[in-house]
C-alpha positions in Angstrom: -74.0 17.9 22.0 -73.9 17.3 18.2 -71.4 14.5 17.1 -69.9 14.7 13.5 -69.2 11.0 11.3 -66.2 11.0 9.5 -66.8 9.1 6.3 -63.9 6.4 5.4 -62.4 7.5 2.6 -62.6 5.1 -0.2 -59.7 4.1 -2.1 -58.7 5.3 -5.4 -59.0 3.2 -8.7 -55.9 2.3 -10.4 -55.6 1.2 -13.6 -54.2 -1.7 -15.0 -50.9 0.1 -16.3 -50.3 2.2 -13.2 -50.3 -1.2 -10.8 -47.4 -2.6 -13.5 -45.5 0.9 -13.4 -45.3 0.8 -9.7 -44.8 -2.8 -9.3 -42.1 -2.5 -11.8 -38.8 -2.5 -9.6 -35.8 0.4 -10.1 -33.4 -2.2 -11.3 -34.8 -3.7 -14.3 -34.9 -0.3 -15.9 -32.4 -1.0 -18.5 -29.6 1.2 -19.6 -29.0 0.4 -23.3 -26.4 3.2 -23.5 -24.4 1.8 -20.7 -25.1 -1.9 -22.0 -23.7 -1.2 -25.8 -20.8 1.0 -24.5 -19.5 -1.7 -22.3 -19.9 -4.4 -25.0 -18.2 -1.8 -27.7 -15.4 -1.7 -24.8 -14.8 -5.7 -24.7 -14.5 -5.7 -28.0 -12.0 -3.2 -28.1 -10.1 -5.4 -25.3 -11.1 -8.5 -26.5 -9.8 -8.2 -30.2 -6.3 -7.3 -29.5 -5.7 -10.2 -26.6 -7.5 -12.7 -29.5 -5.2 -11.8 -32.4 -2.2 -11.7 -30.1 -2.7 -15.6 -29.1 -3.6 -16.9 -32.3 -0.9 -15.2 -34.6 1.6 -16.6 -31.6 0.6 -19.7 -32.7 0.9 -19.2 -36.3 4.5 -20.3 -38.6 6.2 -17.0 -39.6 5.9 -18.3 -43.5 2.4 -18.5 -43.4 1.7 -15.1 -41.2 1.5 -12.7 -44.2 -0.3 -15.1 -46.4 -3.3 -15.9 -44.0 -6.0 -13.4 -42.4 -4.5 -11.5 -39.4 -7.6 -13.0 -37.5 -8.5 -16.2 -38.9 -6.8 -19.0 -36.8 -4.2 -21.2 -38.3 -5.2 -24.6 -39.7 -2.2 -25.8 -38.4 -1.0 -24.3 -35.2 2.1 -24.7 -33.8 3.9 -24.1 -30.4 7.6 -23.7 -32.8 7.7 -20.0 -31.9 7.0 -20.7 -28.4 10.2 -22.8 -28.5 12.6 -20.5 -30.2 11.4 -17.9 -27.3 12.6 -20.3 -25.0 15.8 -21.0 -26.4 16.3 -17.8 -27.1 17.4 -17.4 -23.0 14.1 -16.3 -22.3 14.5 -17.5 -19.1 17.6 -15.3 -18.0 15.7 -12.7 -19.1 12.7 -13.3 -16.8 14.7 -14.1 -13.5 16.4 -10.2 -14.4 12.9 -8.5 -14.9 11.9 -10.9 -11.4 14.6 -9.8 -9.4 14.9 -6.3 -10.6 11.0 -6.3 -10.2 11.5 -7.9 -6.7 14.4 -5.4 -5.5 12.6 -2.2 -6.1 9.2 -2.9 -5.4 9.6 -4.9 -1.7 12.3 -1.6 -0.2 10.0 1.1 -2.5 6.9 0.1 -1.1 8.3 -0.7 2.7 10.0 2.8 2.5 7.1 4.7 1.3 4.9 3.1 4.1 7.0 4.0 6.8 7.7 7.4 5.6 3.5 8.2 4.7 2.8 7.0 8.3 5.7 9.4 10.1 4.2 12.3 7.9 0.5 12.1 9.2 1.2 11.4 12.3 4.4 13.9 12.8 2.3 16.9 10.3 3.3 19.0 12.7 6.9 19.1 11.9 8.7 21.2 9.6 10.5 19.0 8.6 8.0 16.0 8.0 6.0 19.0 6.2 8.8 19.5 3.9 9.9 16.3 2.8 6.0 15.5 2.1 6.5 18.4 -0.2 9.7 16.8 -1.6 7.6 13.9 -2.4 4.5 15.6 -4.0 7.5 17.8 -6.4 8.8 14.3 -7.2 5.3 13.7 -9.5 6.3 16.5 -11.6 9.3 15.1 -12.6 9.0 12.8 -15.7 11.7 9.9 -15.9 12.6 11.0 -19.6 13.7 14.0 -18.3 16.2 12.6 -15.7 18.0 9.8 -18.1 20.8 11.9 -18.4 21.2 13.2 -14.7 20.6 9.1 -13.6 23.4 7.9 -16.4 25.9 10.1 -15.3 25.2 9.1 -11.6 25.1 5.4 -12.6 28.8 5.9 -14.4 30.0 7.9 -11.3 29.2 4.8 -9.1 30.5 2.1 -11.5 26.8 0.9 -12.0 26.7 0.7 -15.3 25.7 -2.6 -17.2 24.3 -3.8 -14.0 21.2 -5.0 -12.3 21.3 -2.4 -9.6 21.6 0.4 -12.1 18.0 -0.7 -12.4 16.9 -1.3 -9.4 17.6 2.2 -7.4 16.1 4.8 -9.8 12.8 2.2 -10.1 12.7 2.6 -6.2 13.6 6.5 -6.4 10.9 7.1 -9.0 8.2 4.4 -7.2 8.5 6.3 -4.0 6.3 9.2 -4.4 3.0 8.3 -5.7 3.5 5.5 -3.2 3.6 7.6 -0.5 1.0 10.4 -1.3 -1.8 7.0 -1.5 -0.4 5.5 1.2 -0.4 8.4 3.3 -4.0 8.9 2.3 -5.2 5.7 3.6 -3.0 6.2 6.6 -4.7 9.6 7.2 -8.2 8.3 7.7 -7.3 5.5 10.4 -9.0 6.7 13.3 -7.3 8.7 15.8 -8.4 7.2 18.5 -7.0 4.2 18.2 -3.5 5.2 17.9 -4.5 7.0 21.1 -5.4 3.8 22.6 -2.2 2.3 21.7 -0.1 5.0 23.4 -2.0 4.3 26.5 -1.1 0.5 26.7 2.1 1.8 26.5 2.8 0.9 22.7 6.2 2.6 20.7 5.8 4.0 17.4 6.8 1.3 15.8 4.6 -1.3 17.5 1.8 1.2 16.3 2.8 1.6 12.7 3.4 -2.8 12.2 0.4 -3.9 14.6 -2.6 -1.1 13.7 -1.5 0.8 10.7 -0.3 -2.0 8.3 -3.5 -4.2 8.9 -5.7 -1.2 8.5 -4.1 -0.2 5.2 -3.3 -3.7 3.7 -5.6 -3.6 1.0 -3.7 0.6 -0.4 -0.4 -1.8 0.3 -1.0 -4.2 -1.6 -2.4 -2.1 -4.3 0.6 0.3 -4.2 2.8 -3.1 -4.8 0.7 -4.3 -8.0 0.9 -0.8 -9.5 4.5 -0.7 -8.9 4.7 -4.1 -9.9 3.6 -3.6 -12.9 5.5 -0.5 -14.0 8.6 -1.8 -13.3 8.1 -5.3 -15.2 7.1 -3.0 -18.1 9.9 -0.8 -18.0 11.6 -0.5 -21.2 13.6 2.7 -21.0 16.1 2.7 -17.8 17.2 -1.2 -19.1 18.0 0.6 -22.7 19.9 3.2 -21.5 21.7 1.7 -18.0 22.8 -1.7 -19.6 24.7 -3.3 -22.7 25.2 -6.8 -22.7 22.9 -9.2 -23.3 22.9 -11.2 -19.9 21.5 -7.8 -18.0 18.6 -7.5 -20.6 14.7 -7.7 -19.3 11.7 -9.0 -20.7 11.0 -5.4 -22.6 14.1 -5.4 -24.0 14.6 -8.7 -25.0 12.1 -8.1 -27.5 14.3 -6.6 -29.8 16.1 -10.0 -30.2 13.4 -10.8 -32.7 13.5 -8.4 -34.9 16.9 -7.9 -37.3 17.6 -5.4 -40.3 15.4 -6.5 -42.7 12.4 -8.2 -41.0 10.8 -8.4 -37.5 9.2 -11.9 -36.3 5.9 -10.7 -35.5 4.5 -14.5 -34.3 7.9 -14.8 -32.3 7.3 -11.6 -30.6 4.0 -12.3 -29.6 4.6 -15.2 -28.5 7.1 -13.4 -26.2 4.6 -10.8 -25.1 2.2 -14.1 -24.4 4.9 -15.5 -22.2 5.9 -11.8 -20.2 2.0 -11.6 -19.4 1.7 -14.8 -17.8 3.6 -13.9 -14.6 1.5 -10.8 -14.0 -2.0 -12.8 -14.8 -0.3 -15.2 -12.0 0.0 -11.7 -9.5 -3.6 -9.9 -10.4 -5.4 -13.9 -9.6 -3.3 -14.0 -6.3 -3.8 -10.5 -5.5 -7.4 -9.5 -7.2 -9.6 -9.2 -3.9 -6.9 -6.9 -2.4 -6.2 -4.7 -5.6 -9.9 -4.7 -5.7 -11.2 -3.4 -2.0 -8.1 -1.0 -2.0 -9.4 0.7 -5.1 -12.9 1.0 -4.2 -12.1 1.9 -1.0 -10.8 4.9 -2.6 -13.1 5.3 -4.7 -15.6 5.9 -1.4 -12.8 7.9 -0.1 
C-alpha cells in the first residue's frame, strides 16, 4: 500500500502595485468625462437663473449701461413693485385657478379611465377608446386653435376662464392616461383578485389598492400637467381679450410698449411666476422623484 503527500501549495508573490490595484475599490475610479460634462451643464443652468435675478434687481436706466452680469451697486426691489401694482396678483389667482380647474378633473379623469382600460382590455370598446387616447398625442395644439375657437364662440366661452380650462383638460388627458395606465398595468394581479374575494366593487378596488399603489405616477402626472398649464401662453392669446382674464404668460406683454420692452421689469415678473412652482416641486419632490425612477426601472 503506497501513500502519495500532497505538497501545500505555497502562495503566490504579489507585488506592491498589484495589492494597491486590487485593494483599490470600483467606486473611486473617477469619470472625468462625466464629471466635466455635468459641471459644463450647471453652468449652462446656472448662468441664465444668475443673470435673471440680478438684472431683476437692476433700475431700467442703468440696465444697458452696466455689464449684463455684473451685479448692480445699487440694487433695488422698484421693479418688483411696479410688477405688483401692475395687478399682478389678478393675474396669478387666473393662472391658479385655471391651473387648479384643469389639472384636479384632468388628472382624476385620466386615472379612472387608465384603470377601466387594463383591467376591462378585453373590451372593444375600452380597446378603442385607449386608441382614441394614444391618436390624441399626435395631435399638436397649434393645429386645433381654430377648430377650439370656433367651439369656444359656439358656446359663448369666449373671454372667459373656462375657455381655458376645458381644452387644458382635453389636451392633458392623454399622455395622462397612457402613464397612468402603465403604472396601473404592473399592480399585481393578484391582489385585485384578493379584493374581489372579500367582496370588494370596482370602485372600492380602484380608490383603496390602485391609487396608493400608483401615488407616486399621480402625483407626477399632476406636476407635469401642472406645469404646462401655468406656462401656457397660447390658448390665453387666442381665447381671451380683456385684461382681467389675462395669465401670468400673458401678462408679460404689459411690459413691453412700441418702442421699448422693460427687460428688469419682466424678469422680475418671470422671478415672481417661478416662485409658486419652486413652492410645488419642494412640496412635491420625493413623489415627482420615486415616480420617475420608478419608471425608469420600468
Amino acid at each position: 500500500m503506497t501513500t502519495t503527500l500532497i505538497e501545500p501549495q505555497r502562495p503566490q508573490k504579489t507585488t506592491h502595485r498589484e495589492r494597491r490595484r486590487r485593494s483599490r475599490p470600483a467606486a473611486r475610479r473617477r469619470n472625468w468625462a462625466g464629471g466635466l460634462a455635468g459641471w459644463l451643464w450647471l453652468v449652462v443652468v446656472a448662468v441664465p437663473l444668475y443673470w435673471t435675478l440680478i438684472t431683476s434687481l437692476k433700475a431700467q436706466s442703468r440696465y444697458y449701461a452696466s455689464n449684463p452680469l455684473v451685479p448692480s451697486s445699487d440694487p433695488t426691489l422698484d421693479n418688483y413693485r411696479l410688477v405688483i401694482e401692475s395687478d399682478f396678483l389678478r393675474y396669478l389667482l387666473n393662472s391658479v385657478v385655471v391651473t387648479a380647474g384643469a389639472v384636479v378633473p384632468a388628472v382624476l379623469f385620466s386615472f379612472m379611465a387608465a384603470y377601466a382600460i387594463v383591467r376591462g382590455w378585453r373590451m372593444r370598446a375600452l380597446r378603442a377608446m385607449n386608441g382614441l387616447f394614444l391618436m390624441g398625442l399626435a395631435i399638436p395644439l397649434q393645429a386645433t386653435v381654430i377648430p377650439v375657437y370656433l367651439i369656444i364662440i359656439k358656446l359663448h366661452l369666449y373671454d372667459n376662464l373656462l375657455a381655458l380650462i376645458l381644452p387644458s383638460i382635453a389636451f392633458a388627458i392623454p399622455l395622462s392616461v397612457l402613464v397612468l395606465a402603465n403604472f396601473v398595468r404592473d399592480v399585481p394581479k393578484e391582489l385585485f383578485d384578493s379584493m374581489r374575494v372579500d367582496g370588494a366593487t370596482e370602485w372600492t378596488t380602484l380608490w383603496r389598492l390602485a391609487a396608493p399603489l400608483t401615488r407616486p405616477a399621480i402625483l407626477t402626472v399632476t406636476i407635469f400637467n401642472a406645469l404646462t398649464i401655468w406656462n401656457g401662453f397660447l390658448l390665453p392669446l387666442v381665447l381671451t381679450q380683456s385684461p382681467e382674464r389675462r395669465t401670468l404668460p400673458l401678462a408679460l406683454w404689459t411690459f413691453q410698449s412700441q418702442y421699448g420692452v422693460n427687460i428688469p421689469a419682466v424678469l422680475a415678473a418671470v422671478v415672481l411666476t417661478t416662485l409658486p412652482l419652486l413652492v410645488l416641486y419642494a412640496f412635491g419632490r420625493r413623489q415627482l422623484l420615486s415616480g420617475l425612477t420608478a419608471g425608469f426601472s420600468r
